[in-house]
SERO-433953 format. One record per residue: residue number from 1; chain; x, y, z of N, C-alpha, C in turn. Coordinates in pm, 1 decimal, padded with zeros to 6 digits. Layout:
# residues N
[doke NUM,"A",[X,Y,Z],[X,Y,Z],[X,Y,Z]]
...
END
This chain:
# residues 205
[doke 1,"A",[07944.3,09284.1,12039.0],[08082.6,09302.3,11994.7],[08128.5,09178.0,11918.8]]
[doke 2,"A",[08243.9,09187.3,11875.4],[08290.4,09068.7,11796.8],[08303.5,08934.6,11854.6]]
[doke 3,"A",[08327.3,08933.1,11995.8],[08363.0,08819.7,12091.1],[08222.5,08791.8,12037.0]]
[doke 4,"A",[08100.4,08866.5,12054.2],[07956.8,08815.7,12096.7],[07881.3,08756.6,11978.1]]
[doke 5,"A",[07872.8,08849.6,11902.4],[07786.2,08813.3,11778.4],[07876.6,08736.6,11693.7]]
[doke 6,"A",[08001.3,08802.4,11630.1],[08058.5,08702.9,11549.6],[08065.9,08560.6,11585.1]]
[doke 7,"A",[08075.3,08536.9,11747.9],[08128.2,08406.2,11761.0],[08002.8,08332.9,11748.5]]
[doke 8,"A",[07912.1,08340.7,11707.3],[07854.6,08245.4,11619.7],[07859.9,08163.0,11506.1]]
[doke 9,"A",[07899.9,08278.5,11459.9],[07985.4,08263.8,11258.3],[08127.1,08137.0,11318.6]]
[doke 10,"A",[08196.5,08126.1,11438.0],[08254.6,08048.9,11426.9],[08246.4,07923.4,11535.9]]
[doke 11,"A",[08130.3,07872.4,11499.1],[08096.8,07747.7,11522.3],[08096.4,07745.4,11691.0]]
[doke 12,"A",[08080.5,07856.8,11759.1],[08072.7,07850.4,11910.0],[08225.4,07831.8,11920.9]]
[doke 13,"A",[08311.6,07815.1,11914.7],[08451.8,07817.5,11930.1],[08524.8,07921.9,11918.8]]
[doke 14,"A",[08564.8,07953.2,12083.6],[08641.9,08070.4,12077.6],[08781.1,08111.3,12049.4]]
[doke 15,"A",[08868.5,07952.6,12020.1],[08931.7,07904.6,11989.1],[09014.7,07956.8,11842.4]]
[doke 16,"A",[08883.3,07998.2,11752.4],[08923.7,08032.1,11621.7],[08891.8,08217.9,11624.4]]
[doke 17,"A",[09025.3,08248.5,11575.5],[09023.2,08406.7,11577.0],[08978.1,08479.3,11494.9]]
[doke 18,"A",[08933.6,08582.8,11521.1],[08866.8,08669.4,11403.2],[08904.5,08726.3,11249.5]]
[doke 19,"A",[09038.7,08641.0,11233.4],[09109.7,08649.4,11110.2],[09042.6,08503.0,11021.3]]
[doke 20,"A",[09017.2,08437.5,11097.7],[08919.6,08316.2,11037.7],[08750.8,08343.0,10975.0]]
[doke 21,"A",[08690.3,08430.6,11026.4],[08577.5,08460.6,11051.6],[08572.7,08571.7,10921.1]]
[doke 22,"A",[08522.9,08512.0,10751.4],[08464.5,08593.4,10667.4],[08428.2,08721.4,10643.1]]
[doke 23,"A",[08466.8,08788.5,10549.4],[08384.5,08918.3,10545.2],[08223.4,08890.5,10541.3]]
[doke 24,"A",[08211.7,08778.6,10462.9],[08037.2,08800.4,10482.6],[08008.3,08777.3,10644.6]]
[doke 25,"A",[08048.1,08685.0,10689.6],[07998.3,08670.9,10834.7],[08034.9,08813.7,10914.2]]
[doke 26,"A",[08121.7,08874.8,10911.5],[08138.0,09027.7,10991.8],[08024.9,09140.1,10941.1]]
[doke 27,"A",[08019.5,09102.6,10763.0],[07883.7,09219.0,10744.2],[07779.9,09173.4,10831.9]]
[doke 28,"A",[07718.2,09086.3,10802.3],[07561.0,09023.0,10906.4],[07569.1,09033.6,11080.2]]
[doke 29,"A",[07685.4,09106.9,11088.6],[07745.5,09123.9,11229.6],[07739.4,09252.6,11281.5]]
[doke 30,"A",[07771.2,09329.1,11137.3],[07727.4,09476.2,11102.6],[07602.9,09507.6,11130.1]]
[doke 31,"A",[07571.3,09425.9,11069.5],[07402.5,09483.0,11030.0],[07323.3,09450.2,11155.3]]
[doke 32,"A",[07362.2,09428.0,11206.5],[07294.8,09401.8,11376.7],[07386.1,09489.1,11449.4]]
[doke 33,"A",[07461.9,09558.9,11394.4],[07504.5,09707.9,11493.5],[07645.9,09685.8,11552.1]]
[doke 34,"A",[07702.4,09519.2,11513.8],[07804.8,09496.8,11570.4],[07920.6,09586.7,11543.8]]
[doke 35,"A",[07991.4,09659.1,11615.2],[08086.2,09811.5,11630.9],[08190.7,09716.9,11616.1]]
[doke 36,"A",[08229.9,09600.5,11662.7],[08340.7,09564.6,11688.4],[08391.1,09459.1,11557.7]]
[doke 37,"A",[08292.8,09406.8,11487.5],[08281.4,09338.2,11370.8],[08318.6,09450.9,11237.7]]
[doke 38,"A",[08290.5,09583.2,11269.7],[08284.2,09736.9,11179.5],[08421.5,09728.5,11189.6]]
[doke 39,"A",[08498.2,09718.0,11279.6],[08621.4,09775.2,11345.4],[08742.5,09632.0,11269.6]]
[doke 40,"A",[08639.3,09509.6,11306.0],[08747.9,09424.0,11196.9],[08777.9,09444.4,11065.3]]
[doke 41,"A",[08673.0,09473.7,10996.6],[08614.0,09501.3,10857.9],[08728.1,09556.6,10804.4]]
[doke 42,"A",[08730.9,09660.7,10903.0],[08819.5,09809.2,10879.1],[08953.4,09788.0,10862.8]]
[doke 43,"A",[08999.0,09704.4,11017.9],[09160.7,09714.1,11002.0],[09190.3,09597.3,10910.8]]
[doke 44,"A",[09092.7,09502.2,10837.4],[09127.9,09419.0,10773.2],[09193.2,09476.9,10584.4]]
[doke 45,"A",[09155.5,09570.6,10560.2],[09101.8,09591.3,10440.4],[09118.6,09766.0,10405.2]]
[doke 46,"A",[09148.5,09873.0,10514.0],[09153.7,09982.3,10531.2],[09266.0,10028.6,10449.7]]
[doke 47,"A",[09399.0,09951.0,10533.5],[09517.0,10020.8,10472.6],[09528.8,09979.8,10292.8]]
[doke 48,"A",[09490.7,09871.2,10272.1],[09494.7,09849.1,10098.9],[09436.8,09962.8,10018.6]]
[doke 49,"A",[09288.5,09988.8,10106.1],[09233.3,10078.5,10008.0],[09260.1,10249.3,10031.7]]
[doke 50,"A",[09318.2,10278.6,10150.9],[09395.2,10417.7,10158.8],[09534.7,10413.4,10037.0]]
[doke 51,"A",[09565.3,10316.0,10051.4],[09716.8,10288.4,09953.4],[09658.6,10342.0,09812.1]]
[doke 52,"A",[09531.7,10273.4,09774.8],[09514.6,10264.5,09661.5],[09453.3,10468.2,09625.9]]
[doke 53,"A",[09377.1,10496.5,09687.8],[09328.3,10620.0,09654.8],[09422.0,10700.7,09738.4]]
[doke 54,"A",[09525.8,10667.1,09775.2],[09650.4,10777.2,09800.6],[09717.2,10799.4,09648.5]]
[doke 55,"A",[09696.4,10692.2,09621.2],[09827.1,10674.2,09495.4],[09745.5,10741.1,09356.3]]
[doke 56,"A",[09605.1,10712.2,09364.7],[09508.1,10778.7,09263.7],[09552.9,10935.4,09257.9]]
[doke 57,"A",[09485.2,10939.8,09399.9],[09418.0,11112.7,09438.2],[09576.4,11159.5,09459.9]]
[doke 58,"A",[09681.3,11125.3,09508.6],[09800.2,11231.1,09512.6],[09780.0,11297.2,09603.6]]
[doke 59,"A",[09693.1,11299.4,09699.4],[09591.1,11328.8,09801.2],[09638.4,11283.9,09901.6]]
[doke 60,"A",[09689.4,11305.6,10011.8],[09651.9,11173.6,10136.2],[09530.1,11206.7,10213.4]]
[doke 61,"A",[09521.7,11376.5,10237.4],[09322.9,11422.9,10327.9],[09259.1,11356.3,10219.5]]
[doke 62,"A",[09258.3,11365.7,10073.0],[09134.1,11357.3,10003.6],[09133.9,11155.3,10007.4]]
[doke 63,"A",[09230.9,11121.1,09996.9],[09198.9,10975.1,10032.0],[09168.3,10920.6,10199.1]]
[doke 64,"A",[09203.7,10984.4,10299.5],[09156.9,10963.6,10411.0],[09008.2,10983.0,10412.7]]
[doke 65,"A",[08958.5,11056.9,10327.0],[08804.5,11146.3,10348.0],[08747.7,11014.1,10242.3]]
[doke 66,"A",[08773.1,10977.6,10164.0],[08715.3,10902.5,10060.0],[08744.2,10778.0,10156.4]]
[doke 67,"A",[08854.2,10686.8,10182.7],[08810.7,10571.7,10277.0],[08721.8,10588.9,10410.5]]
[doke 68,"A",[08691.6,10688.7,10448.0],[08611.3,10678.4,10589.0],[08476.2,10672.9,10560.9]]
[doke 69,"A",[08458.9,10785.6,10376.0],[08319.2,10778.8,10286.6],[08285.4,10606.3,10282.5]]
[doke 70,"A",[08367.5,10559.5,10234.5],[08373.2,10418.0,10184.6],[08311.9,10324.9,10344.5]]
[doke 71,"A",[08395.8,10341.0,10418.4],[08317.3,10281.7,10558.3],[08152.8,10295.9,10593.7]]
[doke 72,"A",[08183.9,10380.9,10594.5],[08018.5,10480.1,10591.9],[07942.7,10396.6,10517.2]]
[doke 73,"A",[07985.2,10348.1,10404.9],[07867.1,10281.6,10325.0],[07837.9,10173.7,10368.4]]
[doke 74,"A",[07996.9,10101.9,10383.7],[08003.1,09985.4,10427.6],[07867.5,09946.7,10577.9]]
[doke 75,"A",[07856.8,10035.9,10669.3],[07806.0,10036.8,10753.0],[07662.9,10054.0,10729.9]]
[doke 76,"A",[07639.8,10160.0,10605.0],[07492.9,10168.5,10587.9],[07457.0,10082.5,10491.7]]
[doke 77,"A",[07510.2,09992.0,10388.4],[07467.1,09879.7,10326.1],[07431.2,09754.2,10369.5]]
[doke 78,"A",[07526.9,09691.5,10495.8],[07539.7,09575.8,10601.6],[07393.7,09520.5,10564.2]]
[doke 79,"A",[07294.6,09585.5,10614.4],[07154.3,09513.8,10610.7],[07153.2,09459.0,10509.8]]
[doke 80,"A",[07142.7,09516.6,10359.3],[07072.5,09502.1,10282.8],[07178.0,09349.4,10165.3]]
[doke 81,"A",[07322.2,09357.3,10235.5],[07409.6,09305.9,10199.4],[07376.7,09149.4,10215.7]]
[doke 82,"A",[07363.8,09113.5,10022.8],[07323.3,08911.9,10025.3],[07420.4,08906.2,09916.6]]
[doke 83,"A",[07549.8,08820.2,09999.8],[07663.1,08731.6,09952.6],[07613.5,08688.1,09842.5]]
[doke 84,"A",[07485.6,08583.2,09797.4],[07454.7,08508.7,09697.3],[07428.7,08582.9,09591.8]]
[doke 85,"A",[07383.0,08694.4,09606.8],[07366.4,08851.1,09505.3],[07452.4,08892.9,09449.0]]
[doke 86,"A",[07545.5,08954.1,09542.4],[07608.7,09056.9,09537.9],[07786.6,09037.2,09498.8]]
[doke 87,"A",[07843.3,09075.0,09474.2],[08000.0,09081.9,09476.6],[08060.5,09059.4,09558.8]]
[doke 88,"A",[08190.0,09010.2,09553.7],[08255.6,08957.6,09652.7],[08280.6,09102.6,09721.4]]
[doke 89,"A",[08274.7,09114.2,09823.0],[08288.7,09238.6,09960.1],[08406.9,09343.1,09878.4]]
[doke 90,"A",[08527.0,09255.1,09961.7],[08648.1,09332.5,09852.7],[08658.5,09427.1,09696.0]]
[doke 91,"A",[08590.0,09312.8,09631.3],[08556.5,09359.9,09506.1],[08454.4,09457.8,09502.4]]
[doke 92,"A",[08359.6,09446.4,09568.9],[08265.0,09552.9,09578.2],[08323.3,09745.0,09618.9]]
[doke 93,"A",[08432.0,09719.4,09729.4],[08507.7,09807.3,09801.5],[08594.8,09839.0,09733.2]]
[doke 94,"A",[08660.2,09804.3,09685.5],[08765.2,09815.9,09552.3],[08709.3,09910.3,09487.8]]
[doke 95,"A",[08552.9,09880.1,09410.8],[08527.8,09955.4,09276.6],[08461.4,10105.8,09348.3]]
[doke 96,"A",[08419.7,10065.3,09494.2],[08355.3,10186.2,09532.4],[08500.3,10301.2,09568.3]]
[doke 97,"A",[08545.8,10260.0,09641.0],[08677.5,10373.2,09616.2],[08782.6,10383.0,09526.4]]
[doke 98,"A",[08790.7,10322.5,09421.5],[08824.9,10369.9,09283.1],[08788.9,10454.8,09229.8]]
[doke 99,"A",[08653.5,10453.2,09215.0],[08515.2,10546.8,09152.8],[08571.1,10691.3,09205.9]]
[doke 100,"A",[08565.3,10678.6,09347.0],[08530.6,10806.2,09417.1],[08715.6,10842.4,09416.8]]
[doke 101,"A",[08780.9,10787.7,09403.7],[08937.8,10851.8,09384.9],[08936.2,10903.0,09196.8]]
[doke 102,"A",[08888.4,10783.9,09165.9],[08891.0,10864.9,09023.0],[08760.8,11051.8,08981.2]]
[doke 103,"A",[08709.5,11056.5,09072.2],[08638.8,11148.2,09090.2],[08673.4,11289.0,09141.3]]
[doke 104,"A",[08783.4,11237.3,09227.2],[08849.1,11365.9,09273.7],[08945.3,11395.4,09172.8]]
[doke 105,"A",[09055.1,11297.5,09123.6],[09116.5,11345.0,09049.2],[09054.0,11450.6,08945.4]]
[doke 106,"A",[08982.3,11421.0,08925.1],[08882.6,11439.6,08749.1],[08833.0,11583.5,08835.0]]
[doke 107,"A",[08768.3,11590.2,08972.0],[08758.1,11744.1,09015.8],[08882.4,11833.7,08997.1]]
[doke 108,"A",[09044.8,11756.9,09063.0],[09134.6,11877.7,09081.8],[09219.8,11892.5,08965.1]]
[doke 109,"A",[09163.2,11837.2,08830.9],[09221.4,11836.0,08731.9],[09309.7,11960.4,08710.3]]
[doke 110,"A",[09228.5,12081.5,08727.9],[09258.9,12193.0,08689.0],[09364.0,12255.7,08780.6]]
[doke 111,"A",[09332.7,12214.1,08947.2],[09399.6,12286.1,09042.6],[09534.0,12233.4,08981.2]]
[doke 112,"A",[09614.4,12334.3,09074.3],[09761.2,12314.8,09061.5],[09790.8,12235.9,09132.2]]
[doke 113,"A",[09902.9,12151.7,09082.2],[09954.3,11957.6,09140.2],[10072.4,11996.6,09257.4]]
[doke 114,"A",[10080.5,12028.3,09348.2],[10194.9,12096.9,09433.4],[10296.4,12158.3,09343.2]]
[doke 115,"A",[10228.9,12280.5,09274.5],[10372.0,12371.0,09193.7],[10470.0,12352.3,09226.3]]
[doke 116,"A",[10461.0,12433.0,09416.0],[10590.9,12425.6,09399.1],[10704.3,12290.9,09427.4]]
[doke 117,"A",[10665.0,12239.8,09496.5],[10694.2,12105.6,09537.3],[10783.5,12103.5,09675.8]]
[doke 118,"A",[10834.5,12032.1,09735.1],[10927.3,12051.8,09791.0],[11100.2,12031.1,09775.7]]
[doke 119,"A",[11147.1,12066.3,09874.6],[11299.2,12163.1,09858.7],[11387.1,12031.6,09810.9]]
[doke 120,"A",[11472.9,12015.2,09744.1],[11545.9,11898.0,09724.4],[11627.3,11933.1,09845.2]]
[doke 121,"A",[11659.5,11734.3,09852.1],[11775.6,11719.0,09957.1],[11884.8,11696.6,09903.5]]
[doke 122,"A",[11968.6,11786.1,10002.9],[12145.8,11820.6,09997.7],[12216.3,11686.3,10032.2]]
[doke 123,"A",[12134.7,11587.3,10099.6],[12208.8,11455.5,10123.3],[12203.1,11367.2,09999.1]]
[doke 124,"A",[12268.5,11230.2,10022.1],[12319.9,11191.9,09905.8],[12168.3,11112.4,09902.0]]
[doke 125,"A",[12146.9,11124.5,09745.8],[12044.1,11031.2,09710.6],[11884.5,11150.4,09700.6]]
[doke 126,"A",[11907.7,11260.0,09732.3],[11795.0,11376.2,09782.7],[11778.1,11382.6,09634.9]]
[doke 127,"A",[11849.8,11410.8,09540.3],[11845.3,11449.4,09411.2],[11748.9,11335.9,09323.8]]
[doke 128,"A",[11778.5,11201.6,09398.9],[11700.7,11092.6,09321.6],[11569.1,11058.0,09342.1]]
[doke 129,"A",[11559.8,11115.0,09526.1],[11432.6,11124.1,09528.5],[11354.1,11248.9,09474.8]]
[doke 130,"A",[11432.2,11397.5,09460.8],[11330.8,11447.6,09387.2],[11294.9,11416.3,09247.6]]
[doke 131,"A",[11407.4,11385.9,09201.1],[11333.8,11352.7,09036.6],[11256.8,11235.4,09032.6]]
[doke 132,"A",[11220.5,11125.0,09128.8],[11134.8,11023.4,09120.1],[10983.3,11086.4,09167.2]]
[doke 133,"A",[10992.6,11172.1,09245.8],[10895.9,11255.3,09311.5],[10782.8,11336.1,09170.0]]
[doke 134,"A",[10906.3,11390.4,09087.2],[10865.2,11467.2,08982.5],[10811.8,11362.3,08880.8]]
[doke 135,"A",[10886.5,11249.0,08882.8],[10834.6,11172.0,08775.4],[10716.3,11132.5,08802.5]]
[doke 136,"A",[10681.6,11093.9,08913.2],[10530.3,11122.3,08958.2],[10454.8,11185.5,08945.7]]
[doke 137,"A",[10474.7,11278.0,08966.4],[10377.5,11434.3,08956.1],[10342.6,11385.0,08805.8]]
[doke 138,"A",[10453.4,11396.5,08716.3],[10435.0,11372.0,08598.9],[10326.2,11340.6,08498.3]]
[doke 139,"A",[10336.6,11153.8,08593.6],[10281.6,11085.5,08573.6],[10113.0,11122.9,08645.1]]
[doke 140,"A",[10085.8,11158.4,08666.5],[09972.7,11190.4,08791.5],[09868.5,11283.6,08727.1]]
[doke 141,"A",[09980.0,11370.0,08642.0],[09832.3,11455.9,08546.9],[09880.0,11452.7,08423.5]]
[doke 142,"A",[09949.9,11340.7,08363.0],[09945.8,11283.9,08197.8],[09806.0,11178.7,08250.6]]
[doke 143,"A",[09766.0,11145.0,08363.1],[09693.8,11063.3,08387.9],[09499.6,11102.1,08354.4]]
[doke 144,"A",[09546.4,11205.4,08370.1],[09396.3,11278.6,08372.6],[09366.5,11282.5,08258.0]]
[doke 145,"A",[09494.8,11309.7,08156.0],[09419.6,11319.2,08015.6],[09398.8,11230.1,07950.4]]
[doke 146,"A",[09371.6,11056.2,07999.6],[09342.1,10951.6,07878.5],[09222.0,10964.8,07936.2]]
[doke 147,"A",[09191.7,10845.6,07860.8],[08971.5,10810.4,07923.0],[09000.9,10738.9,08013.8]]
[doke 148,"A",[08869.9,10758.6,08070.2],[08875.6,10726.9,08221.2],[08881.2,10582.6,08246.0]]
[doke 149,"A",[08839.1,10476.0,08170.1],[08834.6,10312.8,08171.2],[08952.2,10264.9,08166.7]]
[doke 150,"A",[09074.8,10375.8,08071.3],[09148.8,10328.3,08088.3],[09255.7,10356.9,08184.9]]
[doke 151,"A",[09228.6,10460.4,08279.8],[09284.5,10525.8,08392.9],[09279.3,10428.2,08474.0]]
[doke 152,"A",[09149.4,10409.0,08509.9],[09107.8,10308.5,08617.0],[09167.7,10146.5,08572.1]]
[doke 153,"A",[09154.8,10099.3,08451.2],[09272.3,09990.1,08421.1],[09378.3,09965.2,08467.8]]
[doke 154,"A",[09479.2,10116.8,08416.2],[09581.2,10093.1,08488.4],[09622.7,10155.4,08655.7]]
[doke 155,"A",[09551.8,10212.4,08728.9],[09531.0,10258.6,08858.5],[09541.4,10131.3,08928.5]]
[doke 156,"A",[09404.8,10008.2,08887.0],[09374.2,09927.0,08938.2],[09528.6,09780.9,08931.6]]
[doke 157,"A",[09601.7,09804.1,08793.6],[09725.3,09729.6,08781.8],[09797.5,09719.6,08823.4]]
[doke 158,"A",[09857.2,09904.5,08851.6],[09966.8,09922.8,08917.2],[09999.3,09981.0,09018.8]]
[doke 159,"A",[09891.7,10062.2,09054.2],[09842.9,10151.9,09222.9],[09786.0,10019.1,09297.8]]
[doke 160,"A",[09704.1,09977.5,09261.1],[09657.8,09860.7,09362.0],[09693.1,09716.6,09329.8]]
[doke 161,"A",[09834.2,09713.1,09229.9],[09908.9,09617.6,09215.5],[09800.2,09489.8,09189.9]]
[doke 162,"A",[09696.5,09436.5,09122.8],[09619.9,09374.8,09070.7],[09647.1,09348.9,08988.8]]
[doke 163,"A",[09590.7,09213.4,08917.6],[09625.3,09096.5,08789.5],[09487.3,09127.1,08712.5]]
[doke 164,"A",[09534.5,09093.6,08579.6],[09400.7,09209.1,08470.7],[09299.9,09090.1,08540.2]]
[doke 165,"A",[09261.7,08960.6,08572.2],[09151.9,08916.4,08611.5],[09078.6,08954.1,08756.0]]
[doke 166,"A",[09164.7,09006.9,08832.5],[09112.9,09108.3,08948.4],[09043.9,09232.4,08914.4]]
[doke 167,"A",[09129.0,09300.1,08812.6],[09075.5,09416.8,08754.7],[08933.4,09403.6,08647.1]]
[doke 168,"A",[08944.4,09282.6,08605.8],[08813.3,09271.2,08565.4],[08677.6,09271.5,08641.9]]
[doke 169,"A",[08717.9,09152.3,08738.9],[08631.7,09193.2,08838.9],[08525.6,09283.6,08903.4]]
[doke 170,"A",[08639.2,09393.9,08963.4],[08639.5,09518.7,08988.0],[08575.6,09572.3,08925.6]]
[doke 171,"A",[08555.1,09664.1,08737.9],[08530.1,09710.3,08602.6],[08467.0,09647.7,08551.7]]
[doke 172,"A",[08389.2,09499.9,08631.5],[08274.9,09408.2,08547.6],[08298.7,09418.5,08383.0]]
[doke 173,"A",[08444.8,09382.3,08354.7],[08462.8,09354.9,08256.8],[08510.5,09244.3,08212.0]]
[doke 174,"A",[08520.5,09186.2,08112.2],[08621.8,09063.8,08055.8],[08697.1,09079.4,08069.6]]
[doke 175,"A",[08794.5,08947.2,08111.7],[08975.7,08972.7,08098.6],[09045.8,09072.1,07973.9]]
[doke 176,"A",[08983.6,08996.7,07871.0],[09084.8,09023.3,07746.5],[09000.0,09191.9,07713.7]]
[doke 177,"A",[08871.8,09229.5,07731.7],[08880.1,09389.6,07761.2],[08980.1,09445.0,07862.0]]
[doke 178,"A",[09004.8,09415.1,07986.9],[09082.1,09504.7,08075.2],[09213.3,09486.8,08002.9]]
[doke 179,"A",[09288.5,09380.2,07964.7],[09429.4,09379.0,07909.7],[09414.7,09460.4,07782.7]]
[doke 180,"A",[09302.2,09468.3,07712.6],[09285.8,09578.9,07587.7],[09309.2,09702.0,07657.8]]
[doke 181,"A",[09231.4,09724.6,07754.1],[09249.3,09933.6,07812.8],[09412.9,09876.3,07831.0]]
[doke 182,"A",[09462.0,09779.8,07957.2],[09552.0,09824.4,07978.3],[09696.0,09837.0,07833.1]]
[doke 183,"A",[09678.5,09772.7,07749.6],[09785.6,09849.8,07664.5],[09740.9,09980.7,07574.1]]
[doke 184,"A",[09617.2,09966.6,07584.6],[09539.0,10150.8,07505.0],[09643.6,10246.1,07600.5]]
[doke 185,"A",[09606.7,10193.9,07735.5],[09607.3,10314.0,07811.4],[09767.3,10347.3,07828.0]]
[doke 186,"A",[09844.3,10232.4,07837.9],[09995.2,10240.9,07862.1],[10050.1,10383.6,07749.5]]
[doke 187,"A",[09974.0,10347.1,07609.8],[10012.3,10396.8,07482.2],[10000.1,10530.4,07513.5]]
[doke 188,"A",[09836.5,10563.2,07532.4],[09781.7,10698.6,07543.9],[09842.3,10785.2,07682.5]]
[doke 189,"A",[09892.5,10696.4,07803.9],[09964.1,10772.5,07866.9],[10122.3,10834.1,07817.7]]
[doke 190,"A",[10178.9,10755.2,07729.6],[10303.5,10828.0,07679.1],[10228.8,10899.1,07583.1]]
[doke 191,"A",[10157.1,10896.8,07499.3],[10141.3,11036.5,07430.4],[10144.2,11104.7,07500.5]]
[doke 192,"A",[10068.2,11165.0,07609.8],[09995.0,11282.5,07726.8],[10124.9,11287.3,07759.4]]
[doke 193,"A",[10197.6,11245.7,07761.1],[10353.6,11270.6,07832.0],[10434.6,11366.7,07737.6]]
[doke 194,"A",[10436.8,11287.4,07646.3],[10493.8,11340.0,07511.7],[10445.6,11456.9,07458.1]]
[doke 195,"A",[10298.2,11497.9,07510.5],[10313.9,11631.2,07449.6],[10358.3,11718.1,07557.4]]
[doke 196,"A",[10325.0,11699.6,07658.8],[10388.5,11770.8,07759.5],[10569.6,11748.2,07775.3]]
[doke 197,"A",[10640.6,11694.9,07654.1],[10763.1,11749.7,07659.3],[10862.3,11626.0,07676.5]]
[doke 198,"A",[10752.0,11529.6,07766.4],[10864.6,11438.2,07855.1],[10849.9,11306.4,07776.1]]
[doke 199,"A",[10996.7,11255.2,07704.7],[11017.8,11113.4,07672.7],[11123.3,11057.3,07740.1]]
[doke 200,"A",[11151.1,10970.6,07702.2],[11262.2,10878.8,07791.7],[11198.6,10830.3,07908.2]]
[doke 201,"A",[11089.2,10860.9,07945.0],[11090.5,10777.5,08090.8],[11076.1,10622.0,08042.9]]
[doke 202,"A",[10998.1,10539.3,07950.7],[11052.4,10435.6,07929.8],[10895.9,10369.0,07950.8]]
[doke 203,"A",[10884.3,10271.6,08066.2],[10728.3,10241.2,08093.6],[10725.5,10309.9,08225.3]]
[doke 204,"A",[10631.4,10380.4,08199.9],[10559.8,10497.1,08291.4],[10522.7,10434.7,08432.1]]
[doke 205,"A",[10503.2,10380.9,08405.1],[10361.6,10290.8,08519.7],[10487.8,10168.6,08623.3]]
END
């Protein structure tokens, strides 16, 4: 468990808590089966990336099902996982459930986005949340129709609230490429808007 194996990673001192103790040191903790090192991993890092493929997928089952996918890997990669190799953890986790949120979208392209939606509220302010609700929706399948680099640009900007050098990261791209998608994509999302009817919203994102 984490008391056991991790507390190696921190210098025999039980003193220092498991918020001290690295993602790399919890994978190699993994990979020796540690459940309880899996379980830090998780609540460390879980809710960011449900946030992020909630806000993709429009989904909350299809992003619950895609972060638990994402664990899963996490758990079956552990072994093979070398820090000096590989990507920073985060960053690695980032691009893997991006991928797979941008994947579903791109499946339910076609399905219908909650037609009908739900009922506006009669209390004060109900009216503002449905039209912010709608402006979403909106926004959610003008989204589907740019290219996908630059979806994931701005997904990664403003769903997972990231700085274009994070997002590079992530998209193993150059800075000054990701700040290129992200104003392509700003552009090409008000077209997709615009033909579908809707101007004035202003900056979308």
């Amino acid at each position: 468990m984490v008391e056991g194996d991790v507390l190696e990673h921190r210098g025999g001192d039980p003193t220092i808590g498991i918020d001290a103790v690295g993602d790399d040191d919890l994978l190699r903790a993994v990979s020796r089966g540690d459940r309880g090192a899996f379980a830090a991993l998780m609540e460390r890092h879980a809710r960011a990336m449900l946030t992020l493929a909630t806000r993709v997928t429009r989904n909350v089952d299809e992003a619950d099902e895609i972060v638990q996918d994402a664990f899963l890997k996490v758990w079956k990669m552990a072994p093979r996982w070398q820090p000096d190799r590989e990507a920073k953890f985060t960053t690695w986790l980032y691009r893997v459930v991006l991928n797979a949120s941008l994947d579903v979208r791109r499946r339910s392209r076609y399905a219908p986005l909650e037609d009908a939606g739900d009922p506006v509220d009669a209390n004060p302010g109900g009216l503002d949340l449905a039209v912010a609700h709608q402006r979403d929706r909106l926004v959610a399948q003008a989204l589907d129709d740019i290219p996908s680099r630059q979806r994931a640009a701005l997904s990664l900007h403003y769903y997972a609230e990231m700085s274009a050098p994070q997002a590079a990261l992530i998209m193993e791209l150059t800075v000054p490429a990701v700040e290129s998608l992200l104003v392509r994509g700003k552009r090409a999302l008000r077209l997709a808007l615009a033909r579908r009817g809707i101007t004035g919203i202003g900056d979308v994102t």
